[in-house]
N, C-alpha and C positions, 0 to 999 in steps of 0.2 A: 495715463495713456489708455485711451480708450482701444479696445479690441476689433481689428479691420474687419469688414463684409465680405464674406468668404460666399453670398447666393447666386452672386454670377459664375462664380467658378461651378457652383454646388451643381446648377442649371447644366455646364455645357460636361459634366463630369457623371451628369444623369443618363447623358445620350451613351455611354460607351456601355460595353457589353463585360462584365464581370464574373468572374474573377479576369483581372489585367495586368498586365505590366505596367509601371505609372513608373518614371523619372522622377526623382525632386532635385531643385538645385535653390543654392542655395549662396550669398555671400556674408562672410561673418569678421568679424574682426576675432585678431587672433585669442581674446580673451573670452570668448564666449563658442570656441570651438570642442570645448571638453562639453559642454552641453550640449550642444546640436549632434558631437558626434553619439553623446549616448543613445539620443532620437532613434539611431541605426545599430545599436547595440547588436552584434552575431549577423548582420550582413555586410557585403562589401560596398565599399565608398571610396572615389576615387577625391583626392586632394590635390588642388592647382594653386599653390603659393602666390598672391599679387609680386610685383616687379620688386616691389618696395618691403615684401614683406609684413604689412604692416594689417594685409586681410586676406583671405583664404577661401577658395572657391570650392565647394562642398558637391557632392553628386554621388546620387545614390538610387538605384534600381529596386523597388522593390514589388514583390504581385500581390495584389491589392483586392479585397473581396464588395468593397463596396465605394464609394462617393464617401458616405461619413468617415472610413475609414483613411482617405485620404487629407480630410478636408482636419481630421483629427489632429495628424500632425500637423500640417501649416500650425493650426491653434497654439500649438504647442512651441512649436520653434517660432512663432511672433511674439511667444513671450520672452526670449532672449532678447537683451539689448542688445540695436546695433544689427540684427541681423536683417539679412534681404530677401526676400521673399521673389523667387524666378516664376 
């Protein structure tokens, strides 16, 4: 699995003025939530069960000093399988 092109986001994530408050969301199957949530280890994240149970809607706040530093985790949580990238 080749690793996604994060230059368009990098581009419109340049324009914003830093340090930021940056949202991430995210959806995951229930097996690869103990790793997405470590992603957020000591901050809060809010958890939306699907209907069915069977994946989990992730969201998490956090302030952010630069573009790489957001673009870091995406990197990071696309290497989970199964997850979604919001």
């Amino acid at each position: 699995m080749s690793e996604p092109s994060f230059e368009g986001l990098r581009m419109r994530l340049d324009e914003l003025e830093y340090p930021t408050w940056f949202m991430f969301k995210f959806i995951a199957p229930l097996a690869g939530l103990v790793q997405l949530r470590n992603l957020f280890e000591g901050y809060p994240v809010r958890f939306n069960p699907s209907r069915n149970g069977n994946y989990i809607g992730i969201t998490a706040e956090l302030e952010m000093q630069s573009s790489s530093d957001i673009i870091a985790i995406y990197k990071q949580a696309a290497k989970i399988e199964g997850v979604i990238l919001l």
